[in-house]
N, C-alpha and C positions, 0 to 999 in steps of 0.2 A: 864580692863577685864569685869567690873558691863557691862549690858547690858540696852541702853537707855531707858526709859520709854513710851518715844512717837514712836519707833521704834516699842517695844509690841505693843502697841495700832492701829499702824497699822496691823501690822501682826494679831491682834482678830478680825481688821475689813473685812481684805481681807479673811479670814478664814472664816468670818459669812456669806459674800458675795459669795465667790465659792466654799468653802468647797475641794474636792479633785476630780477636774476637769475631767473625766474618758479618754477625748479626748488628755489631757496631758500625763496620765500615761498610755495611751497603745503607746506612743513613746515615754518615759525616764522613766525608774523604780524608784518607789519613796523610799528615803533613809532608810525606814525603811523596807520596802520588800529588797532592799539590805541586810541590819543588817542582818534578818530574814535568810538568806539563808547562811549567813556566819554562823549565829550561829547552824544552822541544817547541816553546812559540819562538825564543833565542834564535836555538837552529834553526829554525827555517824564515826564520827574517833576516839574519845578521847574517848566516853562514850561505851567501848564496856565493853559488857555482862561478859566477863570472868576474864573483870580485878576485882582486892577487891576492897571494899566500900573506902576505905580509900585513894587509889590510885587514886579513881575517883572523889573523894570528892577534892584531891589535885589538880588535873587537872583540877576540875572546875574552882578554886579560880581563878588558873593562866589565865585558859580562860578568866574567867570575867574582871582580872585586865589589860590584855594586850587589851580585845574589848574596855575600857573606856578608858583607854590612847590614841589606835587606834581614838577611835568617838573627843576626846579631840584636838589629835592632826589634824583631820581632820578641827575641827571649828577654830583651833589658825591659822589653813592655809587658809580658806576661809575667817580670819577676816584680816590678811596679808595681802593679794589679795585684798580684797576689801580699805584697808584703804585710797590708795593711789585715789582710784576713785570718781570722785563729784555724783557716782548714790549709794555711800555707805548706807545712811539710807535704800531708795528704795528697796536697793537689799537686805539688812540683815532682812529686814521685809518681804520680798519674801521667803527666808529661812527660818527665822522664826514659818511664816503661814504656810510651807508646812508639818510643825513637829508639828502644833495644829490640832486636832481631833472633836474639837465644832459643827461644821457643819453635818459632814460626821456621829458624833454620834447620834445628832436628827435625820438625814435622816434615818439610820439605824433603829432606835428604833419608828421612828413615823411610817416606813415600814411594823411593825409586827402589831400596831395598823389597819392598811389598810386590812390587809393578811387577820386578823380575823373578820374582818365585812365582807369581801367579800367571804372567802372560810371557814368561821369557824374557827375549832381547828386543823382541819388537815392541813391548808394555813399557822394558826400564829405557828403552829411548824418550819413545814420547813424551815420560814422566821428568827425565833428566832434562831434556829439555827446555823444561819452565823455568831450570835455577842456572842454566851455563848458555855460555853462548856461542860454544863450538858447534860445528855440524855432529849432529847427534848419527844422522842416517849409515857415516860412516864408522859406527862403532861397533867391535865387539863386546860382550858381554863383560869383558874385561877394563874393556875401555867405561863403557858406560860406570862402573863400579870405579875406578880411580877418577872420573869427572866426577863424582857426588863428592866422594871424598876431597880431593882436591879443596872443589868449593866449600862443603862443611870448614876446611883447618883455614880458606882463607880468610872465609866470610867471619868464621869465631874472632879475629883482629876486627875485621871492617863492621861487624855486624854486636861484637858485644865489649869489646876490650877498649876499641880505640872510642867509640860515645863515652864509655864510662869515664875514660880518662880525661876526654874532652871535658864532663860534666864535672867530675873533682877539679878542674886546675879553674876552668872559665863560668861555670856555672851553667844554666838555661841559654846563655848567650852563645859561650863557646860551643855546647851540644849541637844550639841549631845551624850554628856557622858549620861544624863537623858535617852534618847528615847532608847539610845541602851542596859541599863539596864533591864529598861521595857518592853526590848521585850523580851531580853533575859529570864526575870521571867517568860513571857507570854508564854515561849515556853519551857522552860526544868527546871521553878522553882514550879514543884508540889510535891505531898508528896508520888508516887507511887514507885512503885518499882524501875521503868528504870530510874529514875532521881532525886531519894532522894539523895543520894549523890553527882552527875554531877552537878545538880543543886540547892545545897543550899547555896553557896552564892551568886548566880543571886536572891535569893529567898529572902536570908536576908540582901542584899546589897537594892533591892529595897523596904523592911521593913523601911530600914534607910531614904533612901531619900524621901518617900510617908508620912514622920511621919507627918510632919510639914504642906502640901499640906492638908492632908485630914480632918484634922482639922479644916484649912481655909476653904475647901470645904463647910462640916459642916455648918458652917459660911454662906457663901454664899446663900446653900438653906436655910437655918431658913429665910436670909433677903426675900431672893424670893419665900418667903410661904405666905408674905403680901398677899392677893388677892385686885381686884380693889377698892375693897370698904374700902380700911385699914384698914379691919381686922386681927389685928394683934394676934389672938390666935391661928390660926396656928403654927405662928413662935413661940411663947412660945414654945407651944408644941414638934416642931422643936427640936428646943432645949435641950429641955428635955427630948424627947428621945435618943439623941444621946448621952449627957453625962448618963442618966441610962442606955442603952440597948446595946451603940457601945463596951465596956468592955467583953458583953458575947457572941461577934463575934471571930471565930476560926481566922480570921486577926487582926493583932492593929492597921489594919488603915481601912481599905473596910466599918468595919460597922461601921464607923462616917457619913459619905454619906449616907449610906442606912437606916443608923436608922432614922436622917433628914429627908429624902423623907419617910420613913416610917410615922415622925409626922406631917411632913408638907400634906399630903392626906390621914394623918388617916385611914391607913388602916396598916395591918399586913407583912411584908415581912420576907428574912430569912428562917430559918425552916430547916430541911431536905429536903437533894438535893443529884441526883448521877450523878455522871462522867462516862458513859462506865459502866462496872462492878463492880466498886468502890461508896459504898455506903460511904455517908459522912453526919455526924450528925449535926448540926445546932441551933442557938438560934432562936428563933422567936425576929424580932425587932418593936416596934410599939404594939401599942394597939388594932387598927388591928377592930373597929367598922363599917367599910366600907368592901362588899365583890370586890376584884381584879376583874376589868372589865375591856373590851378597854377601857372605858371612865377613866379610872385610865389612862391609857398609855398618853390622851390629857392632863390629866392634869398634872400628873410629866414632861412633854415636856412642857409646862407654870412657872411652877415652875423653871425647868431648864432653857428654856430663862432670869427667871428676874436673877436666879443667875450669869449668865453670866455676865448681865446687872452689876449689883453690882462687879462682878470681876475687869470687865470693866473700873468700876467708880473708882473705888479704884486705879489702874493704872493711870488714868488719873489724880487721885488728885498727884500720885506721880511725875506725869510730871510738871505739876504746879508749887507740892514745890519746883523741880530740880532748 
């Protein structure tokens, strides 16, 4: 059921290389916009307005439990299907890649960096917009540039550390049970009203599985705050803010990453943010001596490649000891 190590390694590398091919996915929907549309026929059947909290909070659980089993049983059938074939690594690394977000996340996040050199604040909202789900309208230029970031050190856990990890310990099974979690959090695991109930074990189920990733995350940027000249006081730093500052993040896992990239570029991230009309209060992470500029967005996308890098590495030694 463990999932190969040189298999990951492929699948990080095909990832790093074409990220999420545009000309693939407007002729075969990619399995997580599948997920995505199942769990929004969910919501809007199961989560209706008039049933009680309590009935919808049960409905959720059952949603949740029958989509993981569903994504579970999907991978224990694609790893069937393939065992018997000589292109088995090839293709489970294909699979693989297509559930890591490494690529498509830089692309994403170096995009808002482009937006706001080129059209300002009004360019890098629009643009940030695509990847966060705060009200963009009310952001400064400053703001805008710590919501990329932000999302880049959280998404690096949710989007390349915590699948990969999924796939070493469960294989294709646990990967798709992982992705369809997480999306499922992503889309009906918030604290408002239409979905505190529907969705609080999509919410606390991917608490559980992100504990352990985002920690490693953590990890990873402190190693990839080295800068070229081996300076290694970043990564101290790194460090150190994430075990003082990730604590008084309203997640128990989001602000391990963020607090990282908050020490690793020495600037301030966190803080108060709003959703919509939902104001929501916030710790500040990082000590925060640098003010949030594009040029912060260049350099947490540096940071975030070497962490890669190091993810990378660490797979690879695990192929070795195999």
């Amino acid at each position: 059921m463990m999932g190969e190590p040189w298999v990951l390694l492929a699948a990080l590398a095909l990832d790093a290389l074409l990220g999420e091919p545009a000309w693939l996915y407007r002729r075969v929907p990619h399995p997580v916009v599948l997920c995505g549309k199942l769990v929004a026929l969910a919501d809007r059947h199961l989560n209706r307005p008039g049933r009680p909290p309590w009935q919808r909070r049960a409905l959720g659980v059952a949603f949740v439990l029958a989509l993981v089993a569903a994504a579970a049983a999907v991978g224990l059938v694609l790893r069937g299907a393939l065992r018997s074939s000589p292109w088995l690594a090839p293709l489970e690394a294909v699979v693989a890649a297509m559930l890591l977000a490494g690529r498509s996340l830089h692309d994403h996040v170096a995009a808002v960096g482009r937006a706001l050199r080129r059209g300002g604040v009004t360019d890098g909202r629009r643009v940030v917009a695509r990847i966060v789900g705060r009200d963009p309208a009310r952001l400064d230029e400053a703001g805008v540039v710590r919501a990329a970031i932000e999302t880049l050190a959280e998404n690096a856990s949710d989007g390349v550390v915590a699948p990969a990890l999924a796939y070493l310990v469960l294989g294709l099974p646990g990967l798709l049970a992982y992705k369809a979690v997480n999306t499922a959090d992503s889309m009906i695991g918030h604290r408002n009203a239409p979905h505190r109930a529907f969705g609080w074990a999509a919410a606390r189920l991917d608490d559980v599985l992100n504990w352990v990733p985002a920690r490693l995350t953590a990890l990873a940027i402190a190693a990839g705050a080295v800068d070229p000249g081996w300076d290694t006081a970043p990564t101290r730093r790194a460090w150190r803010c994430a075990r003082r500052d990730a604590p008084r993040h309203r997640s128990p896992n989001a602000g391990w990453p963020e607090a990282a990239m908050a020490g690793a570029l020495d600037l301030r991230l966190g803080g108060p943010r709003r959703y919509g009309s939902l104001a929501v209060g916030g710790a500040w992470l990082g000590d925060g001596r640098r003010e949030a500029t594009p040029a912060g967005i260049d350099a947490a996308l540096a940071v975030y490649r070497r962490a890669l890098g190091v993810t990378a590495f660490a797979v690879l030694g695990l192929a070795l000891l195999g």
